[in-house]
C-alpha positions in Angstrom: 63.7 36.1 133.1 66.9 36.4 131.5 67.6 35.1 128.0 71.0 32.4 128.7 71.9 32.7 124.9 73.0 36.3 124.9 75.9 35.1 127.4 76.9 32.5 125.3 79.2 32.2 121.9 77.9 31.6 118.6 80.4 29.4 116.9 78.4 28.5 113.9 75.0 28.7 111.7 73.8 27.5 108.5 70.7 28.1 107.0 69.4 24.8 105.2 67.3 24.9 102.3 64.1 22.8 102.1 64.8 20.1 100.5 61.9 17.7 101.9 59.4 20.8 103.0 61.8 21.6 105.7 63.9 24.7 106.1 66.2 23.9 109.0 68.3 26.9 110.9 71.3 25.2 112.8 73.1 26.7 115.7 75.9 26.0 117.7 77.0 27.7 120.7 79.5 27.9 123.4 78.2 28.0 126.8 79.5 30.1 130.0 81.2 26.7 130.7 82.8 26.3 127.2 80.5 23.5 126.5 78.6 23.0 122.5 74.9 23.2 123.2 73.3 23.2 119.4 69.8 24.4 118.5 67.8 23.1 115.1 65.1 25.4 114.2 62.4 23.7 111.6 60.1 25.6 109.6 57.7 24.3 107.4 56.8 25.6 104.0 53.5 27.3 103.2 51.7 29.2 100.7 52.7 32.3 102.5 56.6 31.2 103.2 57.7 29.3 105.9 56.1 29.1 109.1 57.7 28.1 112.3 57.2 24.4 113.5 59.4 23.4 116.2 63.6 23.6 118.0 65.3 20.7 118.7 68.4 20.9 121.3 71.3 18.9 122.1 74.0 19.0 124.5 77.7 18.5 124.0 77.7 14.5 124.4 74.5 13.9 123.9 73.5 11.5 121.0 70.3 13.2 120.3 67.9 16.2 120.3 64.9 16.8 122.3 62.3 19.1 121.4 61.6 22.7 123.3 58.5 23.4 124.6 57.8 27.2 123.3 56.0 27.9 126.7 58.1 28.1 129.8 61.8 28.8 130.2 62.5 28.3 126.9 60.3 31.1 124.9 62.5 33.6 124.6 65.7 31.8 123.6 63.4 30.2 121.0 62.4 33.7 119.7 65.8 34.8 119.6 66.7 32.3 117.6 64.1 32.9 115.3 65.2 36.7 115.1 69.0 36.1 114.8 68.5 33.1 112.0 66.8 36.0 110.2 69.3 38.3 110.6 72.7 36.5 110.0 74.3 37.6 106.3 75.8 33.9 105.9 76.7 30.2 106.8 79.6 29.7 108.6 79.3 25.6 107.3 78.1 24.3 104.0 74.0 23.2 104.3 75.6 20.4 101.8 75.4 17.2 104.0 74.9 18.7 107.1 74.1 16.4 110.2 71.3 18.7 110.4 69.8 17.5 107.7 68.9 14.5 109.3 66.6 15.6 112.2 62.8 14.9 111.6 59.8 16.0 113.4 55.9 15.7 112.8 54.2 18.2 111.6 51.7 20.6 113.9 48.4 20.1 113.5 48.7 16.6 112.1 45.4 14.2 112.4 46.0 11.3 114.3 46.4 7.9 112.8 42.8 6.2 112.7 42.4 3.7 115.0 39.9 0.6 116.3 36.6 2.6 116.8 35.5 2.5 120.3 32.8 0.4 121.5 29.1 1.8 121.7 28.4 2.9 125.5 26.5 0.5 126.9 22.3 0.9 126.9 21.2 2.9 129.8 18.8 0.8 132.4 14.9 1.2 131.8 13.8 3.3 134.8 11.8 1.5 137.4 7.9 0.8 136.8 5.8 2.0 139.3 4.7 -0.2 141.4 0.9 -1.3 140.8 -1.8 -0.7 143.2 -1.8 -3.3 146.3 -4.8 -3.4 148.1 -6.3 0.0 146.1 -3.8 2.1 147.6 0.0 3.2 145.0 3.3 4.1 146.1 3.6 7.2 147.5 -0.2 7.7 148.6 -1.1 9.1 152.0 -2.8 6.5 154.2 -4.7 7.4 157.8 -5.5 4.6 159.9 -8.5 5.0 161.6 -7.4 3.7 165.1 -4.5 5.9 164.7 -5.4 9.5 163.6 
């Protein structure tokens, strides 16, 4: 599968410090059809340095990004993103009030938010009693009439 990005124009990119334990890569692209398609990379900061979260996307005309999902047709343009936002000297934009700025996500990993406890399963019937002896003979028991054989 071929990587669409390398056919396409990067117009700009600007790294974007953390400022709220974010460190946001945008890029902005021309596509084959000379339309914007713009990428936000988020990487969250840990003890090691930052570690990759998540890419956002958005389409020339479109109010708002929508998350990529890393597997499928989207891994490698995600990785090249990675890679290039890595290797890029400078900012073509200043990360000063940058639209950018502005796109949230939740973090990986994240415990859910507690909620009503579920009810206890339901008691499990008592098996059945066996049946007491009728006439001195129990379920189950062989019986040979007489007239029969």
């Amino acid at each position: 599968m071929m990587n669409p990005l390398l056919g396409w124009r990067l117009q700009h990119f600007v790294a974007i410090p953390s400022k709220d334990d974010w460190h946001r890569n945008y890029f902005q692209f021309l596509n084959k059809q000379k339309r914007r398609e713009e990428f936000i990379q988020l990487f969250g900061e840990t003890i090691g340095g930052l570690s990759y979260e998540c890419t956002a996307h958005r389409k020339e005309g479109e109010d708002t990004y929508v998350l990529l999902n890393e597997r499928g047709p989207w891994s490698m343009p995600i990785t090249f993103l990675i890679d290039l936002g890595m290797k890029l000297p400078a900012n073509t934009q200043s990360p000063n009030g940058h639209h950018a700025t502005s796109v949230h996500v939740e973090r990986r990993g994240r415990a859910p938010e507690p909620g009503p406890a579920p009810p206890p399963p339901a008691p499990r019937p008592a098996p059945p009693k066996p049946k007491s002896a009728a006439y001195g003979f129990t379920v189950g028991e062989h019986v040979v009439y007489p007239e029969h054989g």
